[in-house]
MARMILUM-436864 format. One record per residue (C-alpha): x, y, z. Coordinates in pm, 1 decimal. Example, Ala and Ser with C-alpha at 12.3 -4.5 7.8 and 13.67 -1.06 7.14 Angstrom:
residues 2
X; Y; Z
1230.0; -450.0; 780.0;
1367.0; -106.0; 714.0;
This chain:
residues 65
X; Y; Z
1370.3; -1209.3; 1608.7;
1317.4; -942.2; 1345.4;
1221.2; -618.9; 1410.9;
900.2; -452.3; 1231.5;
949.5; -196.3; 953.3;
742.8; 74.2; 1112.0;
767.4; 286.4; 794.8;
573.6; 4.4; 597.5;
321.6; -72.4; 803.5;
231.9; 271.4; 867.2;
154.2; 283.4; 481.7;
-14.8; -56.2; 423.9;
-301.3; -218.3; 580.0;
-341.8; -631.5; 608.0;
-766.5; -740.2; 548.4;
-893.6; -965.4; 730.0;
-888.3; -1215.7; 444.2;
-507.6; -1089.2; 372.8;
-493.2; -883.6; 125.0;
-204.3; -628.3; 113.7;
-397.9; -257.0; 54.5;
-218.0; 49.8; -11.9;
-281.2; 415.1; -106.6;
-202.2; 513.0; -467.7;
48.3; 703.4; -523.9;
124.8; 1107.5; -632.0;
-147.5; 1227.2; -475.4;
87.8; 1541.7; -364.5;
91.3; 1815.3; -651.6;
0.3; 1883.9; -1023.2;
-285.1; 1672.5; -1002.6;
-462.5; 1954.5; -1210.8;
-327.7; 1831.3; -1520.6;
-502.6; 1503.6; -1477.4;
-833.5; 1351.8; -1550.1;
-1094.0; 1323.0; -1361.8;
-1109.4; 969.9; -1366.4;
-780.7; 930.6; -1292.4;
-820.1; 1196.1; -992.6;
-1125.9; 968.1; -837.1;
-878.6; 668.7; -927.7;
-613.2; 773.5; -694.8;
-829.8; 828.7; -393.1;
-934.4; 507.8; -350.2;
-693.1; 230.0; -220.6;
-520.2; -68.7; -445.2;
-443.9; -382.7; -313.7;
-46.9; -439.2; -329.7;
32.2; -713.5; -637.1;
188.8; -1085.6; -501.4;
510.7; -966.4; -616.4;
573.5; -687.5; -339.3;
396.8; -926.7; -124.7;
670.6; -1111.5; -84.7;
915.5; -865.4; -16.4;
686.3; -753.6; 280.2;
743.0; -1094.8; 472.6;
1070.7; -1006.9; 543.0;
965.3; -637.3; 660.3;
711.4; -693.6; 876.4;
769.0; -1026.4; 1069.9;
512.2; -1036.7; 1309.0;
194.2; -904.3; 1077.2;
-16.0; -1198.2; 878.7;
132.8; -1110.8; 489.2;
């Protein structure tokens, strides 16, 4: 039996209905240069496309993906 990926599904979260959600991404630093719209854009999480899904079977064994 395969272990769990801990780093991955410490960053993703499975829906009841099983969708893949994630945080967007460079939310770190010299977000000042950005829009505002794109600042309110990042805050909010993105579901993960079916391509990635895929890849996540194999990480996280034991989660409904």
């Amino acid at each position: 039996m395969n272990k769990t990926h801990k780093s991955v599904s410490k960053r993703i979260k499975v829906t009841k209905n099983g969708k893949i959600m994630m945080r967007a991404g460079g939310q770190g630093h010299f977000n000042s240069r950005e829009s505002s719209k794109t600042t309110l854009n990042k805050r909010r999480d993105t579901q993960m496309s079916d391509a990635m899904r895929r890849n996540l079977k194999a990480l996280l064994p034991n989660h409904r993906v």
